[in-house]
C-alpha positions in Angstrom: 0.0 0.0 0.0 1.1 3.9 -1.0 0.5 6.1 1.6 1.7 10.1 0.3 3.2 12.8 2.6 1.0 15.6 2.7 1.6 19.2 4.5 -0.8 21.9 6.2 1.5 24.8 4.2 0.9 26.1 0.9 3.6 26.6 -1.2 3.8 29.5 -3.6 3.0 27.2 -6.4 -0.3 26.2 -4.5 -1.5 29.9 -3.7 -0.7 30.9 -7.4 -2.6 27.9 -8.8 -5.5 28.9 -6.4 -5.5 31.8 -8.1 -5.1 31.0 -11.3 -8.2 28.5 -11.2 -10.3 30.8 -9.3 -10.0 33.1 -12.6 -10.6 29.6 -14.9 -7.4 28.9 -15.9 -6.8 25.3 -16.0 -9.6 24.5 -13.3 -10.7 21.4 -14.9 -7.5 19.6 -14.8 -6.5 20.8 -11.6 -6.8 17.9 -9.4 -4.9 15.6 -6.8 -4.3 12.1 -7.5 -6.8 9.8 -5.5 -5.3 7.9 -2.6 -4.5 8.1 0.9 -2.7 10.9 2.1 -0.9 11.4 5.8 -1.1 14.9 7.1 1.9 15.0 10.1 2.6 11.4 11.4 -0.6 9.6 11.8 -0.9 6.4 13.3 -3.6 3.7 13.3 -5.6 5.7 15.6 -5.4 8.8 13.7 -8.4 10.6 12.3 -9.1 9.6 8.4 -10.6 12.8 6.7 -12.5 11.8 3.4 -12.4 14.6 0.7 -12.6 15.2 -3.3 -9.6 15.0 -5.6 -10.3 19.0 -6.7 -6.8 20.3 -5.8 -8.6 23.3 -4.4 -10.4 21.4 -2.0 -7.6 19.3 -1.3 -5.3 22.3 -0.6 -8.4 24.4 1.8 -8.6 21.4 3.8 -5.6 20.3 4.6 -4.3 24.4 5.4 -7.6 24.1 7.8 -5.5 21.3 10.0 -2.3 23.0 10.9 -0.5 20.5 13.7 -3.4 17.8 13.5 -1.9 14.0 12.9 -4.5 12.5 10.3 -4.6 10.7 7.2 -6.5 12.4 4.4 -8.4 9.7 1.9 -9.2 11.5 -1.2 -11.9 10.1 -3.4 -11.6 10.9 -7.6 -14.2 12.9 -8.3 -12.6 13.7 -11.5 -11.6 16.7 -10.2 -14.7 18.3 -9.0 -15.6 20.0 -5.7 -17.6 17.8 -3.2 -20.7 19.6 -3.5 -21.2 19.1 -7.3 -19.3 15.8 -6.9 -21.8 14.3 -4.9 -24.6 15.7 -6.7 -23.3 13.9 -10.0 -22.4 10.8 -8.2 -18.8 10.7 -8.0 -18.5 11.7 -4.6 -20.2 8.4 -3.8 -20.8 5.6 -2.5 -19.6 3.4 -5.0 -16.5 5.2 -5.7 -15.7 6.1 -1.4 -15.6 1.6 -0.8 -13.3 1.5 -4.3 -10.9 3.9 -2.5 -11.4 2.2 1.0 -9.9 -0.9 -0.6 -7.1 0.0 -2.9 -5.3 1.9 -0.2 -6.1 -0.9 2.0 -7.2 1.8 5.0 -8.7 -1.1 7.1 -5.1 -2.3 7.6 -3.6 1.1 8.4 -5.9 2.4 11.1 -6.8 0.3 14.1 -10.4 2.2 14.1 -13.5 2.2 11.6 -14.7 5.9 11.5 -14.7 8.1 8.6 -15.2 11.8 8.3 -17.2 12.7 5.5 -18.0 16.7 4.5 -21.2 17.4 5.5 -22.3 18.6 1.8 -21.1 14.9 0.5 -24.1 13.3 2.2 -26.4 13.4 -0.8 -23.9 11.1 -2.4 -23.1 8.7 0.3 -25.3 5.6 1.8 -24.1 5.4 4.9 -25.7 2.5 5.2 -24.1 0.7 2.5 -20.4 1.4 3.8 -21.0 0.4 6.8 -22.5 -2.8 5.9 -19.8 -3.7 2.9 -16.9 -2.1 4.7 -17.3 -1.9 8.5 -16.7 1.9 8.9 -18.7 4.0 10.2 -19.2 7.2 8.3 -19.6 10.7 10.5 -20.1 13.9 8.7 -18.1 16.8 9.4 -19.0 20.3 9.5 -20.1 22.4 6.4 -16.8 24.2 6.1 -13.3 23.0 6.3 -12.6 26.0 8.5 -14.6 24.3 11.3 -12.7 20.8 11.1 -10.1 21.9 13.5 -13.0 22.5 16.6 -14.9 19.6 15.5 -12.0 17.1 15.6 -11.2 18.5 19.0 -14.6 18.2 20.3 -14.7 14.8 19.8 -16.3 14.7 16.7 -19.5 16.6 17.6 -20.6 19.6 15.5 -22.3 22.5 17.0 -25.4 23.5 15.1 -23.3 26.3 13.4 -21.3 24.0 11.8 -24.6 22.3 10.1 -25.5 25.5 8.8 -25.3 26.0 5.1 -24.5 29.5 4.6 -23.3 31.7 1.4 -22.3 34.6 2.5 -20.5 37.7 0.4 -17.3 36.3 0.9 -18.1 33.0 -1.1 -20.1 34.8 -3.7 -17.5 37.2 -4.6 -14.8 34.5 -4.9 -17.2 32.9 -7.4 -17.8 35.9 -9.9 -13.9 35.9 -11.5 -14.7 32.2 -13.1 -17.8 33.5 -14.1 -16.4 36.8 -15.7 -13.9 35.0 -17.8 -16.3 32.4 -18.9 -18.5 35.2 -20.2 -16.2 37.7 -21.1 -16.2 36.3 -25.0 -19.8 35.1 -25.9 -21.0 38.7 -24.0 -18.3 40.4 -27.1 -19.7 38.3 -30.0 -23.0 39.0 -29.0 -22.1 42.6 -29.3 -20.4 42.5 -32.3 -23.1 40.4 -33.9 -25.9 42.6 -32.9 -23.7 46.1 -34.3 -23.4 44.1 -37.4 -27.0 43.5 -37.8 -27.4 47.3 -37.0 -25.8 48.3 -40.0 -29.1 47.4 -41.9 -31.8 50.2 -42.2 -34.6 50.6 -44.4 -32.7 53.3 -46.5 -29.6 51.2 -46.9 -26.5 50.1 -45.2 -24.4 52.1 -43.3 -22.9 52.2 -40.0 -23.3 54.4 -36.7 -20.9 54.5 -34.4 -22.7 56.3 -31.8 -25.1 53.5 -31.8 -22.7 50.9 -31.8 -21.7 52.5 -28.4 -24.9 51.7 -27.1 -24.9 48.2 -28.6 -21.6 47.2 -26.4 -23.0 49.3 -23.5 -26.3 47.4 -23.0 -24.4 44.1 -23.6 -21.8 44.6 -21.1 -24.2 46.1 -18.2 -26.3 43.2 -18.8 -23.1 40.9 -18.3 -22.3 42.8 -15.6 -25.8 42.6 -13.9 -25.8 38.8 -14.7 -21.9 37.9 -13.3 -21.6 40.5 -10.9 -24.4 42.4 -9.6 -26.8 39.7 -9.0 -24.5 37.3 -7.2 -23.5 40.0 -4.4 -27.1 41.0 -3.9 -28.6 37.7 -3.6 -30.3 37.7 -0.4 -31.8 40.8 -1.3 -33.6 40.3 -5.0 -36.7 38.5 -4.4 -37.4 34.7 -5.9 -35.4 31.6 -5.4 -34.2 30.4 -8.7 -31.0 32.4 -9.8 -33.0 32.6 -13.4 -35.6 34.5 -12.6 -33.1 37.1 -10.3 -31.4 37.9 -12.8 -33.9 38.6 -15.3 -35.3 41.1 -12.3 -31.9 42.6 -12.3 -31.8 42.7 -16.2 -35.1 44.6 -16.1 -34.0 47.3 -13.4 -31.0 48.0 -15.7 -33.0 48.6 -18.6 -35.2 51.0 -16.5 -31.9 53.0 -15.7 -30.8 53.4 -18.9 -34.6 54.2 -19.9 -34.8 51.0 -22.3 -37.6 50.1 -21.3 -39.9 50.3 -24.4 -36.9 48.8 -26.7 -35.7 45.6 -27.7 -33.3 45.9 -24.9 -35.5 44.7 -22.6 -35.7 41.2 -23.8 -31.9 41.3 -24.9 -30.6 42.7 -21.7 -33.3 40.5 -19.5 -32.2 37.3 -21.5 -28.2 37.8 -20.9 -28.3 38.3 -17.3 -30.8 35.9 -16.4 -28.4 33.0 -18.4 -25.3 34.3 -17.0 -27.2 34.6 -13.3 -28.2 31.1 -13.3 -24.6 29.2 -13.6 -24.5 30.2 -10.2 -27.4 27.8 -9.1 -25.0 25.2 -10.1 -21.6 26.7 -7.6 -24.2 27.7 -4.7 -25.9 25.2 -2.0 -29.6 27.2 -3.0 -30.7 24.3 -4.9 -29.9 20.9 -5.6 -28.8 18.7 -8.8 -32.8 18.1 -9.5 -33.9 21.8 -8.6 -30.6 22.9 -11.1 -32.3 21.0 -13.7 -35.7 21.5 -13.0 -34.7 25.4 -13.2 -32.6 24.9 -16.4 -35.4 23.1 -18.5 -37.7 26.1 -17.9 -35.7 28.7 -17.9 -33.2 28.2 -21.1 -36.0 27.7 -23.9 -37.1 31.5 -22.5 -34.3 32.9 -22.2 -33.4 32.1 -25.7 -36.4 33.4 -27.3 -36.6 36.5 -25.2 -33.4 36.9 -26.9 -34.5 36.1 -30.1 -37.7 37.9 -29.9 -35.4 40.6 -28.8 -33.2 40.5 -31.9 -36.2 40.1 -34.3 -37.4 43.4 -32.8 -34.1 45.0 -32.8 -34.1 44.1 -36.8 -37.8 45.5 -37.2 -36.9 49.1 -35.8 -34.4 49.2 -38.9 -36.0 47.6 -41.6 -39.7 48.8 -41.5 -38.5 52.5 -40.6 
C-alpha cells in the first residue's frame, strides 16, 4: 500500500494555482491524485478525513488542520468540488468503498470511522459502507474551517457548523470564473448585434454612436448577470438564480430608460443566463432543482433573446 506525505502549508506554487483557477485557468485539470494521504505522522488511531480530488479542495482542507496528525483519503471525483461531486455521483458511495480498498485503509488504522464533509451526504449511503466495509461514516462540518473545533470536540458539531450559509465572501470569490467564462460570448454578441445594425430601411451604413450603445447594453447586462446579481442575492426577491437575474436585467433597462426597446428582452435574456450558472456553484438548490430550473428557464431565455433581436431588426428595416 502507497501512503503520500502531505503538509498543512501552501507553497507559492499552491497559492498561485488557487489563483489562477479561481479566474478559470486550468480549473478542470487541476486535481490531486486519488489515494490516501498522511497529514503530520498519523498512526492507526489517527483521524481519516475523506475529501474530493479538486486540488482546491484538497489544498483548503488540509491548510484548515495545521498541527493535526491524520490521514486524508481523497476520493476521484474527476476533479470536481464535493458539492457538485456528490450531486453527479462521484463523490459516492460506489467510488468512497473502491478507494477504502485500494489503499487498503482497514489495515492502516486500528479504528473504523470516517469523516465525511457534511455537503457529501447526498452522495453517500451510509448504510451501505457500513454494511460492505465496517466503517462507520460521521459527517463533518459544512466548512473545512470548522474541522479543526470539531476534531477537538470529539467529533461533535455544533449547530453552526450544520448550517449551510453563502455569505459575500463566497459569492464574490465565485464571480472571477464567471467573468472570464462570459467575457467572449458577451463580445460576439455585441459584435453580432452592431453588425446587424448596419441594416436600415434606407440602406446600409454604419453608426458609431449607436454601436456604443450596442456594447454598452451588452456589457451592463453581463455585468448585472456575473456580478451584480450574485453580491445581492439575499436581497432580489425569488429563489431560482433565473428568474433574479432577469429582475436585475429589467432594473438595468429601466436605468438606462430601455424600457420600451428591444433591450429589454436582450438585456433581461443575458443576465438571467449568465445569473443562473450560479445555481450550479451555490448550496440554494440541488442537482434536480438545477435541472428543473434549467429546463424552464433556457428555452425562454433564448427566445426572449430572439424575440429581442427580431425586434431589434424590425426598428431598422420597417422605418
Amino acid at each position: 500500500m502507497s501512503i503520500i506525505k502531505t503538509s498543512s502549508t501552501l507553497s507559492l506554487s499552491d497559492r498561485l494555482g488557487s489563483i489562477k483557477v479561481r479566474w478559470g485557468i486550468g480549473r478542470t485539470i487541476y486535481m490531486k491524485e486519488p489515494g490516501l494521504y498522511a497529514l503530520g505522522e498519523p498512526d492507526e488511531n489517527s483521524p481519516v478525513i475523506v475529501t474530493a480530488n479538486y486540488k482546491l479542495t484538497f489544498d483548503i482542507v488540509r491548510s484548515k488542520l495545521v498541527g493535526f496528525n491524520l490521514y486524508i483519503l481523497v476520493l476521484d471525483t474527476k476533479g470536481v468540488n464535493v458539492w457538485c461531486a456528490a450531486g453527479k455521483g462521484t463523490f459516492g458511495t460506489d467510488e468512497l468503498i473502491t478507494r477504502l480498498k485500494a489503499t487498503h485503509l482497514s489495515e492502516v488504522v486500528a479504528h473504523r470511522t470516517l469523516i465525511l464533509p457534511q455537503l457529501g451526504a447526498v452522495g453517500v449511503a451510509a448504510h451501505e459502507i457500513k454494511k460492505q466495509t465496517g466503517f462507520k461514516v460521521v459527517f463533518g462540518p459544512v466548512r473545512a474551517e470548522d474541522l479543526s473545533t470539531f476534531l477537538i470536540n470529539e467529533m461533535n458539531a455544533t449547530p453552526e457548523m450544520r448550517q449551510v450559509r453563502f455569505p459575500l465572501r463566497d459569492r464574490f470569490v465565485l464571480i472571477p470564473v464567471e467573468l472570464v467564462g462570459f467575457v467572449l460570448p458577451t463580445l460576439l454578441l455585441a459584435l453580432f448585434l452592431t453588425g446587424l445594425s448596419i441594416f436600415h430601411h434606407n440602406g446600409l451604413y454604419f453608426d458609431a454612436h449607436e454601436a456604443k450603445i450596442i456594447l454598452r447594453n451588452t456589457v451592463l447586462a453581463y455585468v448585472g448577470g456575473v456580478a451584480i446579481t450574485p453580491i445581492c442575492l439575499p436581497w432580489i426577491p425569488f429563489r431560482s438564480f433565473s428568474a433574479k437575474g432577469a429582475l436585475v436585467g429589467i432594473v438595468l433597462v429601466m436605468l438606462i430608460s430601455a424600457i420600451m426597446t428591444p433591450w429589454l428582452l436582450i438585456m433581461t435574456a443575458i443576465s438571467s443566463f449568465i445569473a443562473m450558472n450560479f445555481t450550479g456553484s451555490s448550496t440554494y438548490t440541488s442537482l434536480s432543482g438545477v435541472q428543473k430550473e434549467m429546463r424552464l428557464a433556457v428555452p425562454l431565455q433564448l427566445a426572449a433573446l430572439v424575440m429581442g433581436i427580431v425586434w431589434f431588426m424590425a426598428l431598422r428595416l420597417i422605418g
